[in-house]
Steps between C-alpha positions, in 0.01 A plus 500: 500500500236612251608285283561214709121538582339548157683176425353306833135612388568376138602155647221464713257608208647254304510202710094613606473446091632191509317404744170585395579322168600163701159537681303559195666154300443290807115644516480426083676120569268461799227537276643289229556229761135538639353502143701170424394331801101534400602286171410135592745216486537216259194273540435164455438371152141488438332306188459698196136510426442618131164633378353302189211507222337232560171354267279191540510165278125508306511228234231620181448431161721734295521562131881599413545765248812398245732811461719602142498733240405489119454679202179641337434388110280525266285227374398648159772689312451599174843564305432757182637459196509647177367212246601699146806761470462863442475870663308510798243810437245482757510422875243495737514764788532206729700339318772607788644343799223467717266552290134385597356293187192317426434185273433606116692826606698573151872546621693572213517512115806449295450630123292309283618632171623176366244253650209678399704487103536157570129491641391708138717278307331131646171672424582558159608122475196386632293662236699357244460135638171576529421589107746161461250269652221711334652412164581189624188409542285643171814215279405217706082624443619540143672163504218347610260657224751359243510151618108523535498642111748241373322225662229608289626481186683180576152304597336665142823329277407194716178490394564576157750223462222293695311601160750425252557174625122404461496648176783286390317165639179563330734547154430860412828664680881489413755376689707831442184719651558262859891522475380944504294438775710289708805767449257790604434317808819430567623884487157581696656280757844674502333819513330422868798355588639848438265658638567339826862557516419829424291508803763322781728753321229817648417273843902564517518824449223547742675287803788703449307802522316435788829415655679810344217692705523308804930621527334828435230487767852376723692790349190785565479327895877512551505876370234590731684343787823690412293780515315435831864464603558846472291589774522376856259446804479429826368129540381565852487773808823600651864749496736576273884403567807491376385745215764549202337622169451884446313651232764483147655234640551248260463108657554170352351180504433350787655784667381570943378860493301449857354244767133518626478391878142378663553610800150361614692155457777502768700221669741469736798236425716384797728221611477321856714259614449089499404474856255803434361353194439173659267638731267657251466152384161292540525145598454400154819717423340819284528830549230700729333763410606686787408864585781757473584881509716695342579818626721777392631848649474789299616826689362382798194373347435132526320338248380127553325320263293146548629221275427097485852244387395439183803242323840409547847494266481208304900454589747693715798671308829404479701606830161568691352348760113495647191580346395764294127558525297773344166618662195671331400863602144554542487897506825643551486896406798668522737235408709471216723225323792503611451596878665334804253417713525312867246172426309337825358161457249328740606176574276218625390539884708342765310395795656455869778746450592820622636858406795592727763796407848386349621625828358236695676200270854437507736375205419122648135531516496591876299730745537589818180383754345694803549217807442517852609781731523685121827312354540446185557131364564406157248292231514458176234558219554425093493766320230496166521831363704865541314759360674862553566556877266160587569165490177206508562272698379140682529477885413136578459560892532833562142644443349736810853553608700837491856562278705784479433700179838687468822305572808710598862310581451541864192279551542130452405184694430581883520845493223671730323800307252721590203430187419819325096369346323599218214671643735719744489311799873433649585389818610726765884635493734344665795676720745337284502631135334716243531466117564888395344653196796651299399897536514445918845298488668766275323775799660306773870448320519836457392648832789199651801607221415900574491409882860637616449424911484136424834306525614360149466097650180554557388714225622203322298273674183661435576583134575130442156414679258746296653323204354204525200348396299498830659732776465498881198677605662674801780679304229654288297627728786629688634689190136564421508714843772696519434570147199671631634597801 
């Protein structure tokens, strides 16, 4: 009997268990069901409002700024070279890459041992031309003394067979003493006539003197240029590159042992295409002077520097298309040949046009147009210019009147948005939709996906809701609050 009761009371413990645990699911699924039934039904589809930039249509006169890159040169290089052969044995201490010269600076000096022999030796040849000519000169004044002297004696036999002949007429001379005379006068004339060859004879000599020391003058000049060789300067203010000769170093003719760079000379060179370069053009079809800048980062650093298009290629290059223009630095400190610079060219104003982002424009040359009860229409506008993340453009018809600034695949022709304006303003919210920023959706889709109460079709539901572009504004403010709650 004990036993039969012990059992009894275990039975009824059991089944009170049991019972308790039935009471307590159907309280828990009561709940549930009560919870459920405050979640609203499927409503009506509404229209999807979507919130938009929107800007206004103000035609201006703008001056579009022509985009591309170039390279920095310089406009005065000076390549160095070694005019005579030999051991380099002095350099200048800036003689260095990147050295800092000035004009007249003496660079370098290669040994003058044999030029200034040379030099010594065309010296020594000039003397000796000179004492030529000197001697040269006393013959043909001696030649000329001689002629004078033989002249002389050839008038005195003339006279004296003048005589002889008289004598003979008046019958007291011989015919014998005027045969004497007349051969005296005879040799007197043979004599000048020596004379005188013996005088072209010194005028010779001396023209080939005074042309003997004229190829020595040549000689003596041509020395002294081999030496001034030797030594090299700096023809104007600038930096040393591309430096090659050390002090020993033996060079030859001819021979590049540096480069000197004026860096106060800069230009930029850079190539724009044909429809670019056709609207530099004047009417008469030269090239403007336009206004550019060329600008350049260095560790962060920009560096711009004013500049005025100063000539063009005089052909484009095989395989190569556009224009290749270079431009004239004014005062460009910092820059160096050889650096990549981004170049910015002012183009001639364009008047009536306006500046809208590249946002606004679609591939066809469309925008998207604020109409009434705010939906959008579609208008088209030509496209000028696209500079960066702008485009220029003309709106024949459109000016005063409001476009959307940022296109997105959801807005198109009769869509209804909700115009987000420039200076703030925005019209009220609508029930219907909210555009999300991305830190608040990724809040809400993880408060829904953590949310274990909520059945999986509509956790679903939700999910695929806050993943759209504009979301309902009722399920956000009712995650919103039990979030808080």
């Amino acid at each position: 009997m004990k036993f039969l009761r012990r059992s009894l009371v275990g039975v009824f413990l059991m089944a009170v268990t049991a019972g308790l645990i039935a009471w307590a699911g159907s309280s828990v699924y009561g709940a549930l069901q009560t919870r459920w039934a405050e979640e609203p039904g499927q409503r009506p589809a509404r229209e999807r409002i979507f919130a938009a930039r929107v800007m206004i249509i103000a035609p201006e006169t703008l001056r579009p700024v022509l985009s591309t890159f170039g390279e920095v040169r310089a406009r005065r290089t000076l390549e160095l070279r070694a005019a005579t052969s030999g051991a380099v044995i002095w350099l200048s201490e800036t003689f260095e890459n990147g050295g800092q010269v000035q004009k007249g600076d003496l660079l370098a000096r290669v040994d003058p041992a044999e030029a200034q022999s040379a030099l010594e030796t065309a010296q020594a040849d000039l003397s000796e031309a000179e004492a030529d000519l000197r001697d040269a000169e006393r013959a043909v004044a001696l030649a000329g003394e001689d002629i004078a002297a033989a002249e002389v004696q050839a008038r005195l036999r003339s006279q004296s067979l003048d005589r002889q002949r008289d004598l003979l007429d008046r019958g007291v001379g011989s015919v014998a003493a005027v045969e004497t005379a007349e051969l005296a006068v005879s040799t007197a004339d043979q004599a000048v006539l020596s004379r005188r060859q013996a005088k072209a004879s010194a005028e010779s000599r001396f023209d080939q003197a005074v042309t003997g020391l004229e190829r020595r003058r040549i000689s003596l000049a041509r020395a002294e240029r081999a030496l001034a060789d030797t030594e090299i300067y700096a023809e104007f203010s600038g930096v040393m590159n591309d430096v090659t000769a050390v002090v020993g170093g033996l060079v030859s003719t001819n021979e590049r042992i540096g480069e000197l760079i004026d860096p106060a000379a800069l230009e930029v060179s850079f190539r724009v295409s044909t429809p670019q370069y056709a609207r530099l053009l004047t009417e008469n079809g030269r090239l403007v002077g336009a206004d550019m800048t060329a600008a350049i980062d260095i560790l962060g650093v920009d560096l711009e520097a004013k500049g005025v298009i100063s000539r063009e290629s005089g052909a484009v290059g095989a395989g190569q298309t556009g224009r290749l223009l270079f431009a004239r630095l004014e005062a460009a400190p910092g820059f160096w040949p050889g650096d990549f610079v981004s170049v910015r060219i002012d183009e001639p104003p364009l008047e009536r046009v306006v500046r809208l982002p590249a946002t606004a424009v679609d591939a066809s040359g469309f925008v998207l147009v604020l109409g009434d009860e705010d939906r959008l229409e579609t208008a088209s506008v030509d496209v000028l210019r696209r500079e960066r993340d702008d485009v220029i453009v003309r709106a024949p018809g459109l000016a005063g009147r409001e476009i959307v600034s940022e296109r997105t695949p959801l807005l198109g022709a009769g869509i209804r948005i909700r115009p987000i304006r420039p200076d703030g303003a925005e019209a009220p919210e609508g029930p219907e939709m909210l555009m999300l920023d991305p830190d608040r959706r990724a809040r809400l889709v993880a408060y829904v996906e953590g949310n274990t109460f909520m059945p999986d079709e509509a956790k679903a539901r939700v999910l695929a809701q806050l993943r759209q572009d504009a979301v309902p504004l009722r399920v956000v403010e009712r995650i919103e609050s039990r979030m808080g709650g």
